[in-house]
PyMOL CGO cylinders between C-alpha atoms (Angstrom):
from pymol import cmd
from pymol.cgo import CYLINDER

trace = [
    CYLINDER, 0.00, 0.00, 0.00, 0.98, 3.65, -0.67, 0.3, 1, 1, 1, 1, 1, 1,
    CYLINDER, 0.98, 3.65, -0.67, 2.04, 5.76, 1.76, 0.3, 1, 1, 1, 1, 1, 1,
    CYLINDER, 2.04, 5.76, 1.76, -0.36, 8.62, 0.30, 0.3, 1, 1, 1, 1, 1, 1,
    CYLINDER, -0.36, 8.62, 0.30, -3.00, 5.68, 1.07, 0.3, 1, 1, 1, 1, 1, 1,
    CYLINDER, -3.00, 5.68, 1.07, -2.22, 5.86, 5.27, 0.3, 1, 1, 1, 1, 1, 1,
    CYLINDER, -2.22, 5.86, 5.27, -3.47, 9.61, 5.83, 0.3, 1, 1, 1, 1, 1, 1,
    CYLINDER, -3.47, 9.61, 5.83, -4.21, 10.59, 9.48, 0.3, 1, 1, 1, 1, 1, 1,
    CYLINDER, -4.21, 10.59, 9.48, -3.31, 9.32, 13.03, 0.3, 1, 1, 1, 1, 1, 1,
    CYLINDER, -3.31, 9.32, 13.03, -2.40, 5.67, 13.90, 0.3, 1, 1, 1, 1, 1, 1,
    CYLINDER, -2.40, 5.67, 13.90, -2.08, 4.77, 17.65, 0.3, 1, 1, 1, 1, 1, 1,
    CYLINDER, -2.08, 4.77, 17.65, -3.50, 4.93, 20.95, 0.3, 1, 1, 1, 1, 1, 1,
    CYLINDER, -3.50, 4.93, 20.95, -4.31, 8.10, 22.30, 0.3, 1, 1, 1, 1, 1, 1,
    CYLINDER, -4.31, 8.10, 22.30, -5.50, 9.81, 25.68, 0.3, 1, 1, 1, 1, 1, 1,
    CYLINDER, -5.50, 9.81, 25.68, -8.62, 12.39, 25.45, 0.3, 1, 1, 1, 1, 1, 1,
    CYLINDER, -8.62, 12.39, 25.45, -9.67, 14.84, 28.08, 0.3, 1, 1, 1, 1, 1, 1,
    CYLINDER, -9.67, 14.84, 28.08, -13.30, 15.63, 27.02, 0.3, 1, 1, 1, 1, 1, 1,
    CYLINDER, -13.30, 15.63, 27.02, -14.79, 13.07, 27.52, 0.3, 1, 1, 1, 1, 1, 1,
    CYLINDER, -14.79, 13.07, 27.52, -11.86, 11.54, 29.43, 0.3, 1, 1, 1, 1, 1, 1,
    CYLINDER, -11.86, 11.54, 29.43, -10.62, 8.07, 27.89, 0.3, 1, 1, 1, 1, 1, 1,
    CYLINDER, -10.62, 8.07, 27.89, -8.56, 6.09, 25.71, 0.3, 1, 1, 1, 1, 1, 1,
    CYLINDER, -8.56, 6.09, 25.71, -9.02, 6.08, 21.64, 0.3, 1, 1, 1, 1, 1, 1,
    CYLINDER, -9.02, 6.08, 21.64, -7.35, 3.75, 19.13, 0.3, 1, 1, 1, 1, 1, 1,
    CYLINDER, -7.35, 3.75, 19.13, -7.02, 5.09, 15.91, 0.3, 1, 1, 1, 1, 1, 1,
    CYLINDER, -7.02, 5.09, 15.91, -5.89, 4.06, 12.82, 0.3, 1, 1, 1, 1, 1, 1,
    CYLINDER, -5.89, 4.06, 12.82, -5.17, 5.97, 9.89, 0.3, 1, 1, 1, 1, 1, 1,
    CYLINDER, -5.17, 5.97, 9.89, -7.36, 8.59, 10.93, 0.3, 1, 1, 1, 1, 1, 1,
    CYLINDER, -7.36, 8.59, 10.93, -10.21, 6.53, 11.81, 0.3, 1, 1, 1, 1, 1, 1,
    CYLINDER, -10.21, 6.53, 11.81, -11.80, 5.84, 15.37, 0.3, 1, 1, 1, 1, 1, 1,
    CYLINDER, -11.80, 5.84, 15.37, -11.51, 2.14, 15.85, 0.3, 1, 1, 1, 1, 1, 1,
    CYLINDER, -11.51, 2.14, 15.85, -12.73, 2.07, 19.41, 0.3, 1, 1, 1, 1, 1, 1,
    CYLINDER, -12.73, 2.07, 19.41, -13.05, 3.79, 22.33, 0.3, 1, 1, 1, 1, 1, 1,
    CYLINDER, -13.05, 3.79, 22.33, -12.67, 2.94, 26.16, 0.3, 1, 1, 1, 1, 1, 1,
    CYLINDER, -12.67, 2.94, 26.16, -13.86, 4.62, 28.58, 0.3, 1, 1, 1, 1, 1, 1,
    CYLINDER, -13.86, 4.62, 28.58, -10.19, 5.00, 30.91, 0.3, 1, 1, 1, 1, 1, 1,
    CYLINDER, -10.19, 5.00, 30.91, -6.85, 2.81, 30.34, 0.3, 1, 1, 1, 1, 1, 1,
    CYLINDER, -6.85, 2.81, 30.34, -7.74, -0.16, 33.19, 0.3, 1, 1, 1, 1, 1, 1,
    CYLINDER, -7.74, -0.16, 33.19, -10.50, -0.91, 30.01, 0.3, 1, 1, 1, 1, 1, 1,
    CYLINDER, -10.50, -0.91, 30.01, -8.03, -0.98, 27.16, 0.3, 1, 1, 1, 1, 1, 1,
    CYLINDER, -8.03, -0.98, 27.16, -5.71, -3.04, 29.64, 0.3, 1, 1, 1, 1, 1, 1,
    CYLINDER, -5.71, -3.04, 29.64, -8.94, -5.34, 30.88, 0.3, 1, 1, 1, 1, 1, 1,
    CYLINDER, -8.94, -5.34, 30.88, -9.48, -5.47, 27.13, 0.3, 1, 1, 1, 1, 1, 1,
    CYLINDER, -9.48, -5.47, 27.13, -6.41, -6.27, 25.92, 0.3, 1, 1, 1, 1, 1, 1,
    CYLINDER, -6.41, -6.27, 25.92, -5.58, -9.21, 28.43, 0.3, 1, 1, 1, 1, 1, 1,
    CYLINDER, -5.58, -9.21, 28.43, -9.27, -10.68, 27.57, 0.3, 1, 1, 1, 1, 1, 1,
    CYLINDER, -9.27, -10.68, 27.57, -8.24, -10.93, 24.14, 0.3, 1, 1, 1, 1, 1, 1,
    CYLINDER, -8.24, -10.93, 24.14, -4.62, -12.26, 24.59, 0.3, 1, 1, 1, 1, 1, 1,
    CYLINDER, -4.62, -12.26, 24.59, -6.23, -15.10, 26.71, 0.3, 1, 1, 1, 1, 1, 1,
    CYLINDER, -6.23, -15.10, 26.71, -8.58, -15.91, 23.77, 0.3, 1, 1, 1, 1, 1, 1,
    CYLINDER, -8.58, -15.91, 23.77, -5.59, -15.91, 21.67, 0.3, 1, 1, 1, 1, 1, 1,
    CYLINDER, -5.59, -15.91, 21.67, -3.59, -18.18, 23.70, 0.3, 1, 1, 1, 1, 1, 1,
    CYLINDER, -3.59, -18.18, 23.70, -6.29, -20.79, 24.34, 0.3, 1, 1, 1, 1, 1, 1,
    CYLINDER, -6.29, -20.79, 24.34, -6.89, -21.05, 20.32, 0.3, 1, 1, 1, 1, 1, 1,
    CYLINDER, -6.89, -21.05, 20.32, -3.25, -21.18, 20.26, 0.3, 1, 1, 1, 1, 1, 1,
    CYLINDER, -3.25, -21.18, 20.26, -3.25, -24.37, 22.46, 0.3, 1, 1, 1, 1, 1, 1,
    CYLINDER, -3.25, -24.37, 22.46, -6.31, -25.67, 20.75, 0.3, 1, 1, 1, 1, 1, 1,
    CYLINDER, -6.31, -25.67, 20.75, -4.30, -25.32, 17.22, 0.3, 1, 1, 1, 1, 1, 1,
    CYLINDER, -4.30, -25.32, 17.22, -1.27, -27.16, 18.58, 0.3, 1, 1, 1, 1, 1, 1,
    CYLINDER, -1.27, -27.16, 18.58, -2.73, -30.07, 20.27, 0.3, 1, 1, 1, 1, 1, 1,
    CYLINDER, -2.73, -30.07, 20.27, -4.76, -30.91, 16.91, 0.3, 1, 1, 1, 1, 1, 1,
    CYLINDER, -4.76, -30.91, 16.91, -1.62, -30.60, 15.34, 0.3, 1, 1, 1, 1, 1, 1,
    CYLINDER, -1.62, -30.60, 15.34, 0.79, -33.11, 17.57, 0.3, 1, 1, 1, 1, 1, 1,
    CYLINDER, 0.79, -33.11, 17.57, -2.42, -35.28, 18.52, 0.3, 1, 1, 1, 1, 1, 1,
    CYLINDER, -2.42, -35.28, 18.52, -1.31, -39.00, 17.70, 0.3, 1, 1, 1, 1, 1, 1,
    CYLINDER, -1.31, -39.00, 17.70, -3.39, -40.24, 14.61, 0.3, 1, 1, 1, 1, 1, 1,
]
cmd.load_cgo(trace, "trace")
């Protein structure tokens, strides 16, 4: 992809009014949480998630025919 294609702000971002934590990406609101514990909370759900299908991948994988 172009650079001229990725306009705008990517990252994580602090706001004041209303107080919280934004993701962007390339300009775009991706999501919005209402303080950091939520993007934290968030983030460890997911990365749990993750690892389970992770370990649910594997063991199909290496299970003995």
């Amino acid at each position: 992809m172009a650079n001229d294609c990725k306009k705008g702000k990517t990252g994580i971002f602090y706001t004041k009014e209303p107080a919280g934590v934004v993701v962007m990406q390339h300009g775009i609101e991706v999501y919005r949480y209402k303080s950091v514990q939520e993007l934290v909370d968030a983030h460890v759900k997911g990365m749990v998630a993750l690892e389970k299908e992770m370990e649910s991948v594997l063991a199909k994988a290496y299970k003995p025919d």
